[in-house]
C-alpha positions in Angstrom: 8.5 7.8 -4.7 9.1 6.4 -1.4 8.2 2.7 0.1 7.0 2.8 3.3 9.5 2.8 6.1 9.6 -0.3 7.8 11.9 -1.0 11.2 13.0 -4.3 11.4 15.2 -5.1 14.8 17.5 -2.2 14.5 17.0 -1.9 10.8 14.5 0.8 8.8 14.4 -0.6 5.4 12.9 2.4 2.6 13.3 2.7 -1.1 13.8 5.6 -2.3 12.7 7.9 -5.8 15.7 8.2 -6.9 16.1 4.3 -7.7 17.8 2.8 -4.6 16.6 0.6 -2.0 18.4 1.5 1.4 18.7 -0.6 4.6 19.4 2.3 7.4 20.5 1.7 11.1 17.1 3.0 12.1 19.0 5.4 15.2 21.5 6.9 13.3 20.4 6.8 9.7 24.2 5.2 8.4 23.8 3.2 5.4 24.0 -1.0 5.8 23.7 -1.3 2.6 22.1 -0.4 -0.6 21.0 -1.4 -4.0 20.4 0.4 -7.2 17.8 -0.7 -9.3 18.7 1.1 -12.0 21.5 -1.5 -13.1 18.7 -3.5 -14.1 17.0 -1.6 -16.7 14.7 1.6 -16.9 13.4 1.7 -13.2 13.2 3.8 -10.2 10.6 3.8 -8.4 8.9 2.0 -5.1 5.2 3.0 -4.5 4.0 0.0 -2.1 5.1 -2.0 1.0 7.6 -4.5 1.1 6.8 -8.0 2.5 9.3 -9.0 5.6 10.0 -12.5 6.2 12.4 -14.5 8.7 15.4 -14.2 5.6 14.0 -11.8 2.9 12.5 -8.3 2.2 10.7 -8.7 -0.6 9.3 -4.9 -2.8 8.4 -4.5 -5.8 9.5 -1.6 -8.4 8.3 0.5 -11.6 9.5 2.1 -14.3 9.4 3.1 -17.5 10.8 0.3 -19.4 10.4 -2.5 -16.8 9.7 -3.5 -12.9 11.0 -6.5 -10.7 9.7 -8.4 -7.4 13.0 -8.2 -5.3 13.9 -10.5 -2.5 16.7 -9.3 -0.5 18.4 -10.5 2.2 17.7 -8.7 4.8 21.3 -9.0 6.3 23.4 -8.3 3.3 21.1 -6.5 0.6 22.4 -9.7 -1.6 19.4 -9.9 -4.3 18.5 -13.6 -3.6 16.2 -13.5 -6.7 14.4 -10.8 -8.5 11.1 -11.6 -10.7 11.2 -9.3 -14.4 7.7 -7.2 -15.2 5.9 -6.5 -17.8 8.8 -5.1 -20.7 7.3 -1.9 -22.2 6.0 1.7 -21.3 5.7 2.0 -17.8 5.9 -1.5 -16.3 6.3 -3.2 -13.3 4.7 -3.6 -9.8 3.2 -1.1 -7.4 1.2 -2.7 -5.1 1.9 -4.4 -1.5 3.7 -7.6 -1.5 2.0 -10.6 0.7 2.5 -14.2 2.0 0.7 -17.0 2.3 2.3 -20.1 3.1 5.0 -20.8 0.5 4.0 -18.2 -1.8 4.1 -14.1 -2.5 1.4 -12.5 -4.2 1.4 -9.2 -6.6 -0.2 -7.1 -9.1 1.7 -6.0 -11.8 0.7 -2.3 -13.8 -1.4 -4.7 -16.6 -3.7 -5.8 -13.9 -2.4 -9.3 -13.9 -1.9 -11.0 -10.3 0.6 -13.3 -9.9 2.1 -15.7 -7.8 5.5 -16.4 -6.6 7.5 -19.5 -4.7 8.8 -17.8 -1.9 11.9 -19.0 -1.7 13.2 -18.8 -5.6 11.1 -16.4 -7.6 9.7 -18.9 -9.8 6.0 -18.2 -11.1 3.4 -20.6 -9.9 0.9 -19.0 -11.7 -0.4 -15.9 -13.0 -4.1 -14.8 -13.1 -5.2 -11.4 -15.6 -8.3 -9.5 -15.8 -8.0 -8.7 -19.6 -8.2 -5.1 -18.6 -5.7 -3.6 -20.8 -5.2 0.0 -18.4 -3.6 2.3 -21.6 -4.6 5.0 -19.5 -2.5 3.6 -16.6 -4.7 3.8 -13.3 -3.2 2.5 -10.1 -3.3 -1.3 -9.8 -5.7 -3.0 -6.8 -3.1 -4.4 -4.0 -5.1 -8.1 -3.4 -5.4 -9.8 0.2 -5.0 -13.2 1.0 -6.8 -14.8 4.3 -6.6 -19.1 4.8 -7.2 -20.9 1.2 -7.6 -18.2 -1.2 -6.5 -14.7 -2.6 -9.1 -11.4 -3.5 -8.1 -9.6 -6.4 -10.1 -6.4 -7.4 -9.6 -5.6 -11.2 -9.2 -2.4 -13.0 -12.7 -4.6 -14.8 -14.6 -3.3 -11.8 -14.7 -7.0 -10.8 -13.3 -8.8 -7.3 -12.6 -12.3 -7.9 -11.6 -14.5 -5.0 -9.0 -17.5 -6.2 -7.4 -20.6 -5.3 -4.3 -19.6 -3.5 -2.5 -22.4 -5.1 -4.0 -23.1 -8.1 -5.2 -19.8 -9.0 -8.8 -21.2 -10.0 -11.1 -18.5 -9.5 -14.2 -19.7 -7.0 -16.2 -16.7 -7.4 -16.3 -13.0 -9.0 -17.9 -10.2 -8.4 -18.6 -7.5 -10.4 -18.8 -3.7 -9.1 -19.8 -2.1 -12.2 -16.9 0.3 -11.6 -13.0 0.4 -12.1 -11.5 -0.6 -8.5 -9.8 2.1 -6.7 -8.6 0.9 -3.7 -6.3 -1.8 -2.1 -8.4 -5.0 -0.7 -9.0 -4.8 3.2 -10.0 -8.1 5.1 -11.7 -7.5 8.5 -13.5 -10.7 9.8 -15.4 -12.5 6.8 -15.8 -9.5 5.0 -14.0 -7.5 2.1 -14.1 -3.8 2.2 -12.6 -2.4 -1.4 -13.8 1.0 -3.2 -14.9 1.8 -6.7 -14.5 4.6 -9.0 -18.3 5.3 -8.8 -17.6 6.7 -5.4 -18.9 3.3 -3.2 -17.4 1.9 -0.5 -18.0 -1.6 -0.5 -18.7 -4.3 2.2 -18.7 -7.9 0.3 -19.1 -11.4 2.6 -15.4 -13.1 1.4 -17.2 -16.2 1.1 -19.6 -15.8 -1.4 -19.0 -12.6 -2.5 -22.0 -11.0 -1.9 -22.5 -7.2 -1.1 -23.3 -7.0 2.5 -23.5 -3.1 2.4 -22.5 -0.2 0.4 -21.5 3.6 0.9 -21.6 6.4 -1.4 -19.3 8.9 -0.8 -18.7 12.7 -1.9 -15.8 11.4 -4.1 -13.9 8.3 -4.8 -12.1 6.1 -2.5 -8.8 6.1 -2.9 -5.7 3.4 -1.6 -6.3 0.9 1.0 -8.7 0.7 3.4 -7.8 1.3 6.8 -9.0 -0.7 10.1 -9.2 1.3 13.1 -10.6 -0.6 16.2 -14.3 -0.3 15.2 -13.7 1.7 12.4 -12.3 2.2 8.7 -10.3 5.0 7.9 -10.3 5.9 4.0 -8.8 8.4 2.0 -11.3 10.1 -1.1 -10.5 12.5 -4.0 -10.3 15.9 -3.1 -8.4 15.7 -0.2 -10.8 14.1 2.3 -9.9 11.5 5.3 -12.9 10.3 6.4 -13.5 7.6 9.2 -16.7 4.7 9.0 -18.4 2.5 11.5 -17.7 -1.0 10.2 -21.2 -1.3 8.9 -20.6 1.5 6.4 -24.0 3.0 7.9 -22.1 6.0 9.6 -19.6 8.9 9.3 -18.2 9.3 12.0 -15.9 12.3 11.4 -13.8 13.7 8.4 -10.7 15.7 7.7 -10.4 18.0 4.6 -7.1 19.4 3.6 -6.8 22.5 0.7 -3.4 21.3 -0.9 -4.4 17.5 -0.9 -3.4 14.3 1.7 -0.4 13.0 -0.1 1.1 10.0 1.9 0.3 6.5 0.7 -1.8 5.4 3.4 -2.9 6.8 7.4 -0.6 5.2 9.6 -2.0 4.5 13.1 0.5 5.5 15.9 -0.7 5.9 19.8 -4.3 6.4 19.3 -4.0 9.0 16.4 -3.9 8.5 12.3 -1.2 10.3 11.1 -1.3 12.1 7.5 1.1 14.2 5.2 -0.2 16.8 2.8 1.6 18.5 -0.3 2.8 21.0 1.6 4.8 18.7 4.0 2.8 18.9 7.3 3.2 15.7 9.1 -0.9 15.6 11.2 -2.3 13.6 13.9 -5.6 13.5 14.1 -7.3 11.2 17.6 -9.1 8.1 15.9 -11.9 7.9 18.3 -13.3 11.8 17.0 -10.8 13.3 14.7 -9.7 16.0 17.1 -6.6 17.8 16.3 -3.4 16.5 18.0 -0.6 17.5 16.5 1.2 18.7 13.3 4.7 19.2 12.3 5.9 20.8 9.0 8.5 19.3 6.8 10.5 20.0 3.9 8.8 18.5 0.7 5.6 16.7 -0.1 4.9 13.6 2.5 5.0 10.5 0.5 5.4 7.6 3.6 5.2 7.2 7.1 7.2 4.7 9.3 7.1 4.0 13.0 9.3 2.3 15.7 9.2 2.7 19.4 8.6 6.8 20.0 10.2 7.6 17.0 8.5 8.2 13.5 10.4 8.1 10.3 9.1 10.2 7.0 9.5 9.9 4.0 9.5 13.2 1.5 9.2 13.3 -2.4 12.3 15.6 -2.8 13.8 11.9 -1.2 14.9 12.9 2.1 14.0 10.4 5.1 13.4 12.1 8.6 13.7 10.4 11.7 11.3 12.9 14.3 10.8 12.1 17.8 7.2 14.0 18.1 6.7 16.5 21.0 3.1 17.5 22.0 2.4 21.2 20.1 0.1 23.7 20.4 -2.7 24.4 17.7 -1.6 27.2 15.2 
């Protein structure tokens, strides 16, 4: 599995699914340097975004035996601390890494968020919904906005903590194993449900502000779109939202099934990779058609910098494609 590839200066940083973590000169693809996870124990893969800072990149990893937080130097690849998950059967961390202040924050495969000094690795504290996930559904990636952090548990519950202390201030419960990453958009929380609702909760008090039913569940994070919320559901669907969750204002459907991790907004258009490798643009504003471009091996990430996209494949091939406007099969 892929990380998403991020450009930083004339860096693309991406991991990669066969256990390495690459920084690339992002015009000519030569390696900077690398590191293989796989040195420290029974791990290979990245399924999230990594969390740039002025000094680090910080990702985490899964595996079968064990995960880590990394934090590498962004300049050297030098592992400036790495932060051991969760020893057992298919461990570690595959959500998004974020900041605030002083601290990362993460949520491992058990459903337990915890948070990280910045600059050393070492565990402030550590926060668990008691769900026990033997069945191993994909972990909630949290959001942090001013004092406190939003966690949605595979309990069906979003609890809003202390950033510092961890101390939850208040809970809410969904009734439904959560199935999406937490999205912050003013002061409210947008986060789906396995029951098939879209939610809209006030971050203050936690209190559902509006809820969407939709033809099948929602599925990785939220995304914000000028005035509206792109979403991925099962069965292959990429539908777009007013903000209020009242409207539908288009949808995409796709046979073989919308595999990358998340739509990526690029020049007024979402782009979205299926199984079958075709790289779409669809226009926000209506969901018109743009463009499409067909690549070899199921589209896992998308990466942008300048006019130039970079993609990610699950047979773990990056391409770097300057897109050309092309005509509708």
């Amino acid at each position: 599995m892929f990380s998403t590839p991020t450009v930083v200066g004339d860096l693309l940083f991406v991991g990669s699914c066969a256990g390495t973590f690459y920084a690339l000169d992002k015009k000519t693809g030569q390696v900077r340097w690398s590191y293989d996870i796989r040195k420290d124990g029974d791990q290979t893969s990245f399924h999230a975004d990594p969390l740039v800072t002025e000094e680090l990149i910080i990702i985490g990893t899964d595996g079968n035996g064990i995960g880590h937080v990394y934090a590498f130097e962004r300049t050297t690849g030098k592992v400036r601390w790495k932060y051991p998950v969760d020893r057992g059967v298919r461990r570690g961390v595959a959500t998004d890494i974020l900041r605030l202040g002083s601290y990362v924050y993460a949520v491992t495969l058990r459903d337990e968020l915890v948070c990280l000094d910045l600059e050393s690795g070492r565990v402030n504290w550590t926060f668990a919904s008691g769900f026990s996930n033997d069945e191993f559904f994909w972990t909630s990636t949290p959001a942090v906005a001013e004092d406190r952090v939003f966690f949605g548990g595979l309990d069906g519950t979003v609890y809003a903590l202390d950033a510092k202390s961890g101390q939850v201030i208040w809970k809410r419960n969904l009734g439904a194993r959560i199935s999406t990453s937490v999205t912050i958009l003013g002061d409210d929380l947008y986060v789906g449900a396995s029951n098939r609702h879209l939610y809209r909760l006030n971050r203050k008090t936690g209190a559902v502000v509006a809820d969407f039913l939709a033809e099948a569940e929602p599925l990785r994070p939220p995304t914000p779109a000028g005035d509206s919320l792109l979403l991925f559901l099962g069965g292959g669907t990429l539908t777009c939202l007013d903000l209020s969750l009242k409207e539908v204002r288009w949808s995409q459907k796709d046979s073989s099934g919308w595999s990358s991790a998340r739509p990526h907004l690029w020049r007024g258009t979402v782009l979205v990779g299926n199984e079958l490798g075709e790289l779409v643009a669809f226009q926000v504003t209506d969901g018109f058609w743009e463009w499409s471009h067909k690549f070899g091996g199921v589209i896992r990430s998308i990466g942008s910098s300048d006019d130039v996209l970079y993609v990610g494949t699950l047979k773990g091939t990056v391409y770097a494609y300057l897109p050309k406007q092309e005509s509708k099969p």
